[in-house]
Structure formats: structure tokens, C-alpha cells
C-alpha positions in Angstrom: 32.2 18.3 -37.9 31.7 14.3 -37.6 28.1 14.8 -39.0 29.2 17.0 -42.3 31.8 15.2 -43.1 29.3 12.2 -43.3 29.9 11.1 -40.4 27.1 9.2 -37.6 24.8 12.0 -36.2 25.5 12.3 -32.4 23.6 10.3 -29.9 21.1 12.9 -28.4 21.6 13.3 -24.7 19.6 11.4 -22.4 16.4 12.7 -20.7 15.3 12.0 -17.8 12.1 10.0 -18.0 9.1 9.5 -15.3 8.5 7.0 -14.4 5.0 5.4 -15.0 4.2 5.9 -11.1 4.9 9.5 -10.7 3.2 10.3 -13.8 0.1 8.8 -12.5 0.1 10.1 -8.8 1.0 13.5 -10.2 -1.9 13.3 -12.6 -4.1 12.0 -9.0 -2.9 15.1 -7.3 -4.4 17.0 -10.0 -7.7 15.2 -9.6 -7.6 16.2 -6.0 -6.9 19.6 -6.6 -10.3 19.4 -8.7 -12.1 18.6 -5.7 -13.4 21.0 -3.1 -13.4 18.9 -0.4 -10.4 18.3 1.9 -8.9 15.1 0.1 -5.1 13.3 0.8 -4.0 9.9 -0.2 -2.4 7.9 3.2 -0.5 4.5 3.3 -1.1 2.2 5.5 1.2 4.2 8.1 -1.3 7.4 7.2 1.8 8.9 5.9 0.7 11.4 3.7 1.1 11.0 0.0 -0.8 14.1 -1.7 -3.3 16.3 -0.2 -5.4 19.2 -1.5 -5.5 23.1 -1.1 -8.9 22.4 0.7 -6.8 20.2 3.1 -4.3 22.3 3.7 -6.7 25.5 4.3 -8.2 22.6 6.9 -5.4 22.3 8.9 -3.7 25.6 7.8 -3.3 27.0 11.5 -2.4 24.0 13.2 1.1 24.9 15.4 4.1 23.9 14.4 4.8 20.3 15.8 8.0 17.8 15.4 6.4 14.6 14.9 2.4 15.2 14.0 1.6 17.6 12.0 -1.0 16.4 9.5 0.5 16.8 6.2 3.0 14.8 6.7 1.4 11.8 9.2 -2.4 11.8 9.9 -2.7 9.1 12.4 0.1 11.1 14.3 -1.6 14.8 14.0 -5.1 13.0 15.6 -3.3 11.2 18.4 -0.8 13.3 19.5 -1.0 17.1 18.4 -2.5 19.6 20.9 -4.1 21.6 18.2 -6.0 18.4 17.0 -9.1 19.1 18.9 -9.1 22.5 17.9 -9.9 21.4 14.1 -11.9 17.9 14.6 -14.9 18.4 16.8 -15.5 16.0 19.5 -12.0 14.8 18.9 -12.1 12.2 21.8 -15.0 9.8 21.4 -15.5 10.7 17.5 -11.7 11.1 16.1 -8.9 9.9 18.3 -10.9 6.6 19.3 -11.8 5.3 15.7 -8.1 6.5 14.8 -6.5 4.5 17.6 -9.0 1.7 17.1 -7.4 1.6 13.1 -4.1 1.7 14.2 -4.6 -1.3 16.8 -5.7 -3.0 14.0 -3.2 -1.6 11.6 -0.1 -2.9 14.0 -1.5 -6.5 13.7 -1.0 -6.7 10.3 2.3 -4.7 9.9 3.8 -5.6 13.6 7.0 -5.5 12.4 6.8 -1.8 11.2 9.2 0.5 12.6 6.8 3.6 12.3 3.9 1.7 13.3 6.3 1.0 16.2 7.3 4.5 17.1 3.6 5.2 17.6 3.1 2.6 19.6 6.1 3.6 22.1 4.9 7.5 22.0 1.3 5.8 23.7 2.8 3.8 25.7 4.8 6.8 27.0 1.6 8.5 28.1 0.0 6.7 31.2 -3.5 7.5 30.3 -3.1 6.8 26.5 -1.5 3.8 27.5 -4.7 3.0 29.9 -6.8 4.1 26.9 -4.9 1.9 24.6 -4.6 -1.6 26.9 -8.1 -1.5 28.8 -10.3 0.9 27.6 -9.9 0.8 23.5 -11.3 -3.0 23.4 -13.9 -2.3 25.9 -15.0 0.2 23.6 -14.7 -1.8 20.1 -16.7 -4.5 21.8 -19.6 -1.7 22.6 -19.2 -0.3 18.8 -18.4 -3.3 16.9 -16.5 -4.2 14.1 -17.5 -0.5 12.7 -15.0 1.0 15.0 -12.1 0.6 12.7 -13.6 1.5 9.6 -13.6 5.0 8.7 -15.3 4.7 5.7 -18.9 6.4 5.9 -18.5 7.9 9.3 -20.2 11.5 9.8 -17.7 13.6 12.5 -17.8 17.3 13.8 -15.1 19.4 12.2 -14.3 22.9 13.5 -13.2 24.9 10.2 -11.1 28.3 10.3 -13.1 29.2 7.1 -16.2 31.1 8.8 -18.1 29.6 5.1 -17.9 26.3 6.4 -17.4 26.9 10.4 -18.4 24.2 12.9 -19.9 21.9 10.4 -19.5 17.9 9.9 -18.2 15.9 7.1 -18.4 12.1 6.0 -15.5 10.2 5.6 -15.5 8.8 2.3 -12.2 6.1 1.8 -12.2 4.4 -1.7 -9.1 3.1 -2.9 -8.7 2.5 -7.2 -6.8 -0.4 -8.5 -3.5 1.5 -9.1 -3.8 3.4 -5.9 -4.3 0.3 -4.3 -1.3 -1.2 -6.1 1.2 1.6 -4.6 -0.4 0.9 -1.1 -2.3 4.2 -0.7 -5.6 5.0 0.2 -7.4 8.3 -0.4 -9.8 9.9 2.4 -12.1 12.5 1.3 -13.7 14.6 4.3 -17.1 15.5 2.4 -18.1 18.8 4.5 -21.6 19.8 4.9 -23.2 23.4 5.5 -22.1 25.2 8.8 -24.1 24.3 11.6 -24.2 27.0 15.0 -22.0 25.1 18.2 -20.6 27.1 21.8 -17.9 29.2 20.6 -16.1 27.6 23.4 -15.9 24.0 21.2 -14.1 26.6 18.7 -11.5 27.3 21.4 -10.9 23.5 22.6 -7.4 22.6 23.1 -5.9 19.4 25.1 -3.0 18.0 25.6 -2.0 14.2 24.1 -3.0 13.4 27.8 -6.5 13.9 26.6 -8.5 9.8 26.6 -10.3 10.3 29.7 -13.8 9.6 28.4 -12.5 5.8 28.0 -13.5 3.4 30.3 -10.4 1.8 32.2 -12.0 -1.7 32.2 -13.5 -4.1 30.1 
């Protein structure tokens, strides 16, 4: 052999390294696993990044869905899923509005986006989305304010299939550190609160994407 002989000690083979980025979001998907709350980390799409076990019990018994089921886009499973208002209580005026609101905002930033895009073609394939969208979602920011795109803070309803948390609420809490911020991700905690007693029927809710009728259709 080279190396008895006194020969050069072979190279060692290469390993594969990790890069710097993976190591740290695999070492924030183990800080969200610490938490009990339903956490995930969104881009600016709300493609999902990481999300929790508590997360995924959330939305465990969603149906399957091609296009919006809410591990993999968030802004898609609150717009356009039927099961959406199954799991987030009062889904219209207190979920899909502030969501749509976001994304309205979202699109001016990043127009040229095809995703962003492809959400904007699925509401404008839905008449009253689209009316929703076009008349009644700035009618509705001007009666809210600025506050309607900003998720951070907001107490909503959520209808949880774990009967130790049940129909309860939970505060939005976004907060985005430096080197999160630095990949383009945000992370959204839903802080739950104790179960509070609602009409079984809110439990049973379910609508189609056809669902923005509470939105005025002029400004």
C-alpha cells in the first residue's frame, strides 16, 4: 500500500457539509417544536417554511386539497379551502378579510410574482371574491384602517379538534429575528387561550371559496 510504503496518506473522501442556512433553520425548527403553540415560519408568498406538531394537530383534519392546504401555502388554505372555516372561527370578517387585505398589499410590493399571481387569477375566477376583492376589500380597509393588514397582535376565534383547547381564541404574534428576516421568512405564532363554550353548529361551519358575502359591494 501507497501509505506503508511511505507513500502520501490518501485524501479522505469528501463530506457533505450544511450549509450555514440549513443548519440554522433546522436548529429554528427545533425551537418551534419547543413551543406549544401552533407556530410556522411563512415567506412573503405565506409559503410555509417549518411548522410545529401543535400546528399540524391544528389543521390535522383538514381535507385533502390540490392547491391550499395549509402546510404548504397559508394565505391559500384561508382563502380558498372549504374546510378553512371549519378551523378559524368567524373565518369571514376575522380571517379571510385581514388575509386578503395582506395579500392586496403583499401584490403591490412583489407584482411581478408568479405565485402572488396565481392567487390573484384563482379570485378573480370567483365572481364574488372578485367583487369582494375590487369593491368591497378597500371599502373595508378604509372602515378598519391601516390595522387591517397587520396581523401582528390580532385576537381571532379558532375552532380546535383538540376538545382541551376547543372553540377558543388565539393572538397572532409575528416577529421576525435578524437571520430569519435575512432568508425572507416570517414566523407566526397563534398563542391559544383556554376553551371558551360557542353553538356546536360554529363547530360544523363549512363554505365554499364562494363564501365573502359579508363585504359590502361599494365603497
Amino acid at each position: 500500500m501507497a501509505f506503508q510504503a511511505g507513500g502520501r496518506r490518501p485524501a479522505p473522501r469528501p463530506v457533505p457539509e450544511i450549509s450555514e442556512t440549513q443548519a440554522y433553520l433546522q436548529d429554528y425548527a427545533a425551537l418551534l417544536e419547543a413551543v406549544p403553540f401552533p407556530s410556522f415560519v411563512v415567506d412573503h408568498r405565506w409559503d410555509v417554511a417549518l411548522a410545529n406538531d401543535a400546528f399540524r394537530a391544528l389543521f390535522g383534519g383538514v381535507t385533502p386539497h390540490p392547491t391550499a392546504m395549509p402546510g404548504d401555502n397559508f394565505l391559500r388554505f384561508v382563502l380558498f379551502h372549504p374546510d378553512a372555516p371549519a378551523v378559524l372561527g368567524e373565518h369571514e370578517p376575522r380571517w379571510c378579510l385581514p388575509m386578503m387585505a395582506h395579500f392586496a398589499a403583499t401584490l403591490e410590493r412583489h407584482g411581478h410574482d408568479p405565485a402572488l399571481q396565481a392567487v390573484r387569477r384563482d379570485i378573480a375566477q370567483d365572481p364574488i371574491m372578485e367583487a369582494a376583492y375590487r369593491q368591497g376589500l378597500p371599502h373595508w380597509i378604509r372602515a378598519v384602517g391601516e390595522a387591517a393588514v397587520e396581523h401582528d397582535g390580532a385576537v381571532r376565534p379558532v375552532l380546535h379538534p383538540d376538545p382541551r383547547w376547543g372553540v377558543t381564541d388565539c393572538r397572532v404574534v409575528v416577529e421576525t429575528p435578524r437571520s430569519l428576516a435575512d432568508l425572507g421568512y416570517t414566523r407566526v405564532t397563534l398563542v391559544l387561550r383556554e376553551a371558551r363554550r360557542a353553538p356546536a353548529r360554529e363547530r360544523r361551519t363549512r363554505r365554499a371559496a364562494s363564501h365573502l358575502r359579508i363585504v359590502p359591494t361599494t365603497g
